[in-house]
PARO-967584 format. One record per residue (C-alpha): residue number from 1; residue in one letter; chain; x, y, z. Coordinates in pm, 1 decimal, always signed. Layout:
N
{nr = NUM rest = A kette = A X = X Y = Y Z = Z}
...
# end
This chain:
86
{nr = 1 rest = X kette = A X = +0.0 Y = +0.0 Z = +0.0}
{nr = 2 rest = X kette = A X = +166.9 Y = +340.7 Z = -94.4}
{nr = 3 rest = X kette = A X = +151.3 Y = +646.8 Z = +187.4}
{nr = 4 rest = X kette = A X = -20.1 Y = +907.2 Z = +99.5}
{nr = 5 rest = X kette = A X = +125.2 Y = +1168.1 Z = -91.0}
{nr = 6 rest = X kette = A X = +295.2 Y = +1438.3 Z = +100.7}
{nr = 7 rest = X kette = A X = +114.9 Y = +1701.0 Z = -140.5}
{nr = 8 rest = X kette = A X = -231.5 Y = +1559.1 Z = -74.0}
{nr = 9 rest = X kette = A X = -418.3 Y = +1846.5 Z = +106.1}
{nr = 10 rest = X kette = A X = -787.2 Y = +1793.6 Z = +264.8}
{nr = 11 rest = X kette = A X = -896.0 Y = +2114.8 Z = +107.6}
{nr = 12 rest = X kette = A X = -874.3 Y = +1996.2 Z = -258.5}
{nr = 13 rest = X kette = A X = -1081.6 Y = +1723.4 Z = -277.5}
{nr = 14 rest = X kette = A X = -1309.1 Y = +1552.3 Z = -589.6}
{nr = 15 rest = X kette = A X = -1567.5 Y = +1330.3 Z = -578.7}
{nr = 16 rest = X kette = A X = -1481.4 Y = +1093.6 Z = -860.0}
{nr = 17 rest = X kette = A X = -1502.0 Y = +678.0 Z = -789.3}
{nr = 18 rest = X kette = A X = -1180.6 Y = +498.4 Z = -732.7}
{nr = 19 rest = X kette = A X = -1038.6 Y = +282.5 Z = -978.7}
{nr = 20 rest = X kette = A X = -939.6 Y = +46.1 Z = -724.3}
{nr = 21 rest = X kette = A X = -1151.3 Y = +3.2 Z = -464.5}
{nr = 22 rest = X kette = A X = -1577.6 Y = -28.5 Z = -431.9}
{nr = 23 rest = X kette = A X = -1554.3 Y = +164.0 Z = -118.5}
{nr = 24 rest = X kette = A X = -1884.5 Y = +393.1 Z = -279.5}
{nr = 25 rest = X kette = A X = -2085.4 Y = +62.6 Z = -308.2}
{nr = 26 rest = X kette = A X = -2414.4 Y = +82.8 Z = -81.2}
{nr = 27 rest = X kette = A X = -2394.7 Y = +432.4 Z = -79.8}
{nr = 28 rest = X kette = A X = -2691.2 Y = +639.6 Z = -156.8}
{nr = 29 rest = X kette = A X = -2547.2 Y = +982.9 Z = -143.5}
{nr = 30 rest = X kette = A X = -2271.7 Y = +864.5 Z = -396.0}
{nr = 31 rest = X kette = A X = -2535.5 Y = +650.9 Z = -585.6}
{nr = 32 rest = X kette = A X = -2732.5 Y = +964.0 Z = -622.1}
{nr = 33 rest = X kette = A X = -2498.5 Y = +1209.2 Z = -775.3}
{nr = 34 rest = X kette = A X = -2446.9 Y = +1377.3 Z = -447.9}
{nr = 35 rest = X kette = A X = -2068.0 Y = +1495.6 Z = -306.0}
{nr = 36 rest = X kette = A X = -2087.3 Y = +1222.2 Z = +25.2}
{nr = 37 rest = X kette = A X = -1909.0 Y = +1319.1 Z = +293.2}
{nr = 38 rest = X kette = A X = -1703.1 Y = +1001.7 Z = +314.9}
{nr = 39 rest = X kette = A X = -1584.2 Y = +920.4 Z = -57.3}
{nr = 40 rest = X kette = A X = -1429.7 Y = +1190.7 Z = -137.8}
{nr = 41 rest = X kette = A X = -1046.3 Y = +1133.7 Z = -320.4}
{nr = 42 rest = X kette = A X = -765.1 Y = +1383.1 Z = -306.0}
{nr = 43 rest = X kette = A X = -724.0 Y = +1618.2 Z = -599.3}
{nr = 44 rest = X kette = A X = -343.7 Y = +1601.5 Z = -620.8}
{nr = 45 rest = X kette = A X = -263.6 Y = +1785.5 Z = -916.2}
{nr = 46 rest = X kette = A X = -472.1 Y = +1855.8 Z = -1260.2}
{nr = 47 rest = X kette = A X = -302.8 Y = +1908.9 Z = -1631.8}
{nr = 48 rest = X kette = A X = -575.2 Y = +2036.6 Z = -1829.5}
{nr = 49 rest = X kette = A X = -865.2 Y = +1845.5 Z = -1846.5}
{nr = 50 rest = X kette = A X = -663.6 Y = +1529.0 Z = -1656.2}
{nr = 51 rest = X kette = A X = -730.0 Y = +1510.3 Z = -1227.7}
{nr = 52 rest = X kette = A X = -417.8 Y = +1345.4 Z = -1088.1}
{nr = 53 rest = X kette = A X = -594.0 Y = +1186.6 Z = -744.8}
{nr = 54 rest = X kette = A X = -564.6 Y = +1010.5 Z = -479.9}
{nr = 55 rest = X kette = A X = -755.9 Y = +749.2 Z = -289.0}
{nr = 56 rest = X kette = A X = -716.8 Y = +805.4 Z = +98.7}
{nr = 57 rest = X kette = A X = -881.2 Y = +465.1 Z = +167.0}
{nr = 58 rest = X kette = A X = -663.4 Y = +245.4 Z = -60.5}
{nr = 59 rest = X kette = A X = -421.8 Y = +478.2 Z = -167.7}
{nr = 60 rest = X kette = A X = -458.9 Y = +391.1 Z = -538.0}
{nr = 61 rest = X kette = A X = -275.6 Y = +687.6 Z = -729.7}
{nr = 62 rest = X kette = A X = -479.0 Y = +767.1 Z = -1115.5}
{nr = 63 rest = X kette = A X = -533.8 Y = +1010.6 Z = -1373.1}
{nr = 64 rest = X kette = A X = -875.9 Y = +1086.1 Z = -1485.8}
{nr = 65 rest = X kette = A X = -969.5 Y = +1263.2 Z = -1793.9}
{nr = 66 rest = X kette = A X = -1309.6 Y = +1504.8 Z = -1712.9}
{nr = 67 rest = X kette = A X = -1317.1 Y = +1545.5 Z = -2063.9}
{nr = 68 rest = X kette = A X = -1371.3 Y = +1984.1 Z = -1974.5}
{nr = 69 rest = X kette = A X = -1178.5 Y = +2202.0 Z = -2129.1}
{nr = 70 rest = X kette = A X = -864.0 Y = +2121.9 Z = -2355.9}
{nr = 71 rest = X kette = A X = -850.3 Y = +1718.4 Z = -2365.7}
{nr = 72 rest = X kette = A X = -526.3 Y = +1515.0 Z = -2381.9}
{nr = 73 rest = X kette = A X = -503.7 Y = +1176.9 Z = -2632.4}
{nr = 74 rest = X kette = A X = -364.6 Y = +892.8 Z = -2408.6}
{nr = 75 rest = X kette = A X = -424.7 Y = +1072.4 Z = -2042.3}
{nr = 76 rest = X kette = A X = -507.0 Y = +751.1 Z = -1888.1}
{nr = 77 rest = X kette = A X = -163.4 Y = +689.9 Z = -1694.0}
{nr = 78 rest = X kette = A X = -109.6 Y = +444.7 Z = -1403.5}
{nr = 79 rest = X kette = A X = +24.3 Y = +531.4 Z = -1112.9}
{nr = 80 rest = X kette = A X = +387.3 Y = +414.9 Z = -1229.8}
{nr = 81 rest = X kette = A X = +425.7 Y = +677.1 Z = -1498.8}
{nr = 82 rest = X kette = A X = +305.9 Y = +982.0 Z = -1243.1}
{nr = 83 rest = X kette = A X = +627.4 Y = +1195.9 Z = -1223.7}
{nr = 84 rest = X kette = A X = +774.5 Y = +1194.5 Z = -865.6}
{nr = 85 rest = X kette = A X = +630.8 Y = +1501.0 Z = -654.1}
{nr = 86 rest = X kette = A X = +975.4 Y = +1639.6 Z = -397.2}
# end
């Protein structure tokens, strides 16, 4: 399980389902459209149209293209090809 990133601050936060993990399952809030309270991911960084998060129950590090705005081709990164944050 990876730590969570030393840039991950609570007050940038998105509300986007983790990759990873079915931690939003049973939940109506998040079932509904609705920002929940409890699965919320950390916004670490954003390029454009591509969210660089963080999950802060499993840690899972992804990209995810909103499609707003300017788009990339080939945003969808893993968490191996994130650059390294100092």
């Amino acid at each position: 399980m990876l730590p969570i990133d030393p840039q991950a601050d609570l007050g940038r936060r998105a509300w986007i389902p983790c990759p990873a993990c079915a931690d939003i399952r049973g939940c109506a809030d998040c079932a509904g459209g609705r920002n929940c309270h409890q699965h919320w991911r950390y916004l670490l960084a954003n390029t454009g149209s591509v969210l660089h998060l963080q999950c802060p129950g499993c840690t899972h590090v992804w990209d995810h293209e909103t499609g707003f705005g300017a788009t990339r081709s080939g945003a969808s990164r893993t968490a191996a090809a994130l650059p390294r944050r100092s």
